[in-house]
Structures are given as structure tokens and as C-alpha cells.
N, C-alpha and C positions, 0 to 999 in steps of 0.2 A: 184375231191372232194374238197370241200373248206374248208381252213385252218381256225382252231378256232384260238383267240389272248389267249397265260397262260398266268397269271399275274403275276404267283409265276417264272415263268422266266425271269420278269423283275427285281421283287424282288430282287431274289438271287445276283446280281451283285449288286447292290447298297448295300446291308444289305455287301455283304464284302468289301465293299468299306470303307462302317461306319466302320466297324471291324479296318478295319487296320488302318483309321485315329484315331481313339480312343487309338491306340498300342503305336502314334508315339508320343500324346500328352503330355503322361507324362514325356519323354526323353527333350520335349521342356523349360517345364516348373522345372524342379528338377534338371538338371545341375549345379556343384557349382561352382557359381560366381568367387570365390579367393582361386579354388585348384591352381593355378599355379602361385600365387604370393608368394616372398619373401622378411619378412622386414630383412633390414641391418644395422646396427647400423654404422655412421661415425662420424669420427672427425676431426678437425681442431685445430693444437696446433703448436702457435711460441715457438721455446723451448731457443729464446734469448742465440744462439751459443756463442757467443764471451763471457757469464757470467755463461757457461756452465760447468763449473769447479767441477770436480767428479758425475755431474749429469746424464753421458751419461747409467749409467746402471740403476741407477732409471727410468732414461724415458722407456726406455725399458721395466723393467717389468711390469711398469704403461702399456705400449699398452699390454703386453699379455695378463696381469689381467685384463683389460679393456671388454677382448668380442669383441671385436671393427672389424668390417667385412672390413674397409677401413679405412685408417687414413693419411692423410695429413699433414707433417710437414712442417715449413717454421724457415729458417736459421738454418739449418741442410746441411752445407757443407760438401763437399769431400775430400779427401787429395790435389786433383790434383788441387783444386782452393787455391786461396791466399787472406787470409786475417788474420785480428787482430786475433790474439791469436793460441797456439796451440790446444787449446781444438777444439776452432770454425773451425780447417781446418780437423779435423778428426771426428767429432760428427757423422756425417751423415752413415757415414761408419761402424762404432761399433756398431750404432742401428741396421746397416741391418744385420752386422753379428750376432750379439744378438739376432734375432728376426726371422732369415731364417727356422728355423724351422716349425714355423707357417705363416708368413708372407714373399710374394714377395715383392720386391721393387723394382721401376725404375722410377730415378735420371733423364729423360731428356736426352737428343743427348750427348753423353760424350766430342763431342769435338766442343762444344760451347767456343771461347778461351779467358776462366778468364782470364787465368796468363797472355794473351798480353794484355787483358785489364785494368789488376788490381785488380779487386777484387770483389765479387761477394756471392752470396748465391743462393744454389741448394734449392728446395724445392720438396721432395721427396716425392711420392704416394706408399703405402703398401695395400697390399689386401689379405686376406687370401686365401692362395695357393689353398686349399682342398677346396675352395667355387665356385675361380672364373679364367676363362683363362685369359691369356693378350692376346689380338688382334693385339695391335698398340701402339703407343703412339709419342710423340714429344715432343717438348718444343721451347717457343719465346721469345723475349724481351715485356719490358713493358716498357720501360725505355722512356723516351718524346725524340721525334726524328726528323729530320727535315723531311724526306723521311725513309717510315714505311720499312724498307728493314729487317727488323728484324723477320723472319719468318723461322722456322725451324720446319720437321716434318720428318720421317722415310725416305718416298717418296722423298723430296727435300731439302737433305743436300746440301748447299755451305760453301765453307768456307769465313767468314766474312772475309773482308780488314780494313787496317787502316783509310782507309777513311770511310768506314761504320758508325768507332766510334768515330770519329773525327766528325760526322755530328750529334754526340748527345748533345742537347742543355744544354752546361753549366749553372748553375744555382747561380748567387752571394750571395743568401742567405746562403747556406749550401752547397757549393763545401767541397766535389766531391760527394756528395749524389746524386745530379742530375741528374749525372754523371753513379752511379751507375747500375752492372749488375743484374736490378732485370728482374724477370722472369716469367712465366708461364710453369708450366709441365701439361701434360695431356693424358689419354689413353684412351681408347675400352676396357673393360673387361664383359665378358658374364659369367651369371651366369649359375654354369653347371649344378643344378638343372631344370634348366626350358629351359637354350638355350637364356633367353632375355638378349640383348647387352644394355650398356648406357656406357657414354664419364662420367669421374671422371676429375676433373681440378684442379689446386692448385698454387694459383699466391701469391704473395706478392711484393703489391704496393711501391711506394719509399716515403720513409719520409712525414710527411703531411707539416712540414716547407722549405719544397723544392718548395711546390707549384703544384707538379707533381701527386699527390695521386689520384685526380679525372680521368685525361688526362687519367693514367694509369690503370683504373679502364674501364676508352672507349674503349682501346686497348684491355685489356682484355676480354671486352665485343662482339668485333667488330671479334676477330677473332675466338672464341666461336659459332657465330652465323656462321662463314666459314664453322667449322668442324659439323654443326648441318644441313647444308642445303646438307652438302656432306653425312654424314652419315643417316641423319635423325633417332638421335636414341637420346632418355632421355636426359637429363643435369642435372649433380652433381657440382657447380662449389664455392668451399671454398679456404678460407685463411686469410691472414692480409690485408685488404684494407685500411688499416689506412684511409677512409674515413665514412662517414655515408651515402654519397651522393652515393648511389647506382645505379641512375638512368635505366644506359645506362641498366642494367638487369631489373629494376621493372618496368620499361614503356615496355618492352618489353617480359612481360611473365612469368617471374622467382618470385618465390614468397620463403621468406626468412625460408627457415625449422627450423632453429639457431642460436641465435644471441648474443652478446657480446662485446657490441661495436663496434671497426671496425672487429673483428673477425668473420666471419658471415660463411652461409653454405647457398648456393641458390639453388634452386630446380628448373627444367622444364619440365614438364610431366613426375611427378615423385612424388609420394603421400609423404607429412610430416607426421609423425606420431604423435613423440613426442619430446624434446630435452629437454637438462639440460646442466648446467654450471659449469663447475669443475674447482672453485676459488683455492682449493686448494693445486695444485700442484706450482701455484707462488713461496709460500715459503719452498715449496719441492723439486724444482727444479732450485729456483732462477730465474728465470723467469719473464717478467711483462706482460704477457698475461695467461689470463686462456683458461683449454681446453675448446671446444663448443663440443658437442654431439648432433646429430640427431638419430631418427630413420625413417626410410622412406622406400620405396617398389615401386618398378616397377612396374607398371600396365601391 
């Protein structure tokens, strides 16, 4: 007997085919964009250690009152470094205990060695505990060098020699600033809302009458771009560059979130939002830098 052709059995598989493509289309298109992003408010603040005199608890509750989700200070010493003043060798330390509460902090490889060198300035990264994990972190020289051997990170502590710092170029304009232990700190912290990781950085360049503020601004630059191709993950990178000449970042990606001079806040694949200029802690703090603020958000 010979087979008729249905049509309604051709149908039926197509008509639920539509069906379910029709199901899947609104899931494509009504997705929200920016459920999984969060903005972070940061800042960048020289708190001028060595003129820091009864200021150390003001700064302090200035960052709690702040809001502030990351904050960067620079010449915020330790005890165990040595320099001008008692204020300046303990500053760094009273904020952290001051502020443990709400804020972690971490000072860089602890046994970077000031005291054989002289003298120096820690420049400490704070993040709010209850936002974000710590990963990682390190900390380098910036300092103009003959041979870049000034490279320290969690993975590959050495301990520097005398000849290390014996091979950093004197400087006859302003000896011993030249000379000086400036530095870069930097960590991995993931926010635990979402899980996304980004590198927060925090240098402060050497004197611009040294000559060295650009140089040290490359160095900064150069080994940024190390911990960016190993990690592959956002870039937060502020502090005092005492220069304007930002190059080695803005030719290369970093687009400036906040700025105040040489005080600035660079961003790399990492949304600006908004920023402001908090003039007024100078003469709150005594100080000759004002805070810089961003707000910005990880894609």
C-alpha cells in the first residue's frame, strides 16, 4: 500500500523548534549588563611624614570617614626604618593600628634593609577587609640604578648587598635624595563580591630636583607592565610622581582616573568614574599634597 506524505508531521518539529527558539531569545537579550560590577572609591595621599606632628590620628579618621574601599599612602614609615623625625619613623604603623578595624594593610616585603641603607619611606596599601581578599603582594626600588637588581616580590625575596646600593647613582644636585630608598608596594586583591581580581600599586618617585622623578616613573612603569603580563589582571597604579611626564603609562594604555598634580591615580582596564580633590586636609594635616579620590569599577 503506498505511503501518503502528512504535512502536519513535518510541521510539528519545526513549529517546536520555533517554540523553543522564541523561549531562549529573551534570556539573550534582557541579561543585566553591570549585575556583577563594583565601583570602589580610592585614594592617593602624601601625608608629609617627617611634618606629621599630632597628625597621625587625624589622618586616620579622615580614611574611616572617607568611605574610601583602597587608599594609598606615601611617606607613611615604619618604626623599623630610619629617618628624620620621631613622628616620620612611626606614622605608618598607628595608622594601621588605628584603622585595623575596617582596614587591612600591607607595607611591602618587611625586610627591604632601610636601616643599612639609611633611610627611606614605606608607602602602604589599605583595603577594606569586609570587601576584598589579599592574594599577593611585593614591593621594588625606584630609585635610578646602574643595574635594575632592585626587584622584590613574595616569590623571590633576596637579600640586597652593599654593592647593590653602592651601584645607585649618586646625584650632586641633592645628595642623598638620589640616593634615596624610594619604592613601589603592590598587591592582587579580589573582590569577594564578585571574585574579580586587580593589581593596586603605590610608588612615590624621588625628588624632581634630583633629576630622577621621570627615570623613576619608567621603572615604575616597566615593572607594572611585568606583574600585568604575568597576572593579566586590571591596573590600579597611584601615588606622588613628582612628575607630570607620565609617559611610560599614558603611551601605553593607562588613562589618568585622578589627578592633582604630580599626585595622580592611573587606571588599565579598569572604568573611571569620577574623582575629586581634597585640598583640605594640607592644613589639617600639615601636609603639602592634597588627597586625590577616584571612583572607578572593574569590568
Amino acid at each position: 500500500m503506498k505511503k501518503t506524505h502528512n504535512p502536519s508531521r513535518t510541521r510539528r518539529p519545526l513549529a517546536m523548534l520555533l517554540a523553543c527558539l522564541l523561549l531562549l531569545i529573551p534570556l539573550v537579550f534582557t541579561a543585566p549588563v553591570s549585575a556583577n560590577t563594583k565601583s570602589m572609591r580610592v585614594i592617593t595621599f602624601n601625608i608629609n611624614a617627617d611634618r606629621a606632628n599630632g597628625s597621625v590620628a587625624g589622618i586616620s579618621s579622615y580614611m574611616l570617614g572617607s568611605g574610601a574601599d583602597i587608599i594609598g599612602l606615601q611617606e607613611a614609615s615604619w618604626a623599623e626604618t630610619s629617618i628624620t623625625g620621631p613622628n616620620a619613623q612611626k606614622a605608618g604603623g598607628e595608622i594601621a593600628e588605628a584603622t585595623k578595624g575596617v582596614y587591612s594593610c600591607y607595607t611591602g616585603i618587611p625586610d627591604l634593609p632601610f636601616k643599612e641603607y639609611g633611610w627611606g619611606w614605606r608607602n602602604p596599601i589599605f583595603w577594606k577587609t569586609s570587601e576584598y581578599n589579599w592574594i599577593t603582594g611585593g614591593s621594588y626600588m625606584i630609585s635610578e640604578v646602574k643595574t635594575n637588581k632592585f626587584l622584590w616580590d613574595e616569590n623571590r625575596i633576596r637579600q640586597a648587598t652593599s654593592a647593590d646600593y653602592n651601584s645607585i647613582v649618586p646625584n650632586p644636585i641633592a645628595a642623598p635624595e638620589g640616593r634615596a630608598a624610594r619604592i613601589v608596594t603592590w598587591v592582587v586583591l579580589e573582590e569577594k563580591s564578585t571574585g574579580k581580581r586587580f593589581i593596586v600599586a603605590n610608588g612615590h618617585m624621588p625628588n624632581p630636583l634630583t633629576g630622577l622623578a621621570y627615570r623613576g616613573t619608567q621603572i615604575y612603569y616597566d615593572r607594572m607592565a611585568e606583574l600585568q603580563r604575568e597576572y593579566n589582571l586590571p591596573m590600579i597604579c597611584m601615588g606622588d610622581y613628582n612628575t607630570t611626564n607620565l609617559s611610560p603609562f599614558t603611551n601605553n594604555g593607562y588613562t589618568t582616573a585622578a589627578a592633582d598634580g604630580v599626585d595622580r591615580i592611573l587606571v588599565k582596564g579598569v572604568t573611571a568614574q569620577s574623582s575629586v580633590v581634597d585640598s583640605g586636609v594640607k592644613a589639617a594635616f600639615n601636609s603639602d599634597h592634597s588627597a586625590v579620590h577616584a571612583v572607578v569599577s572593574v569590568p
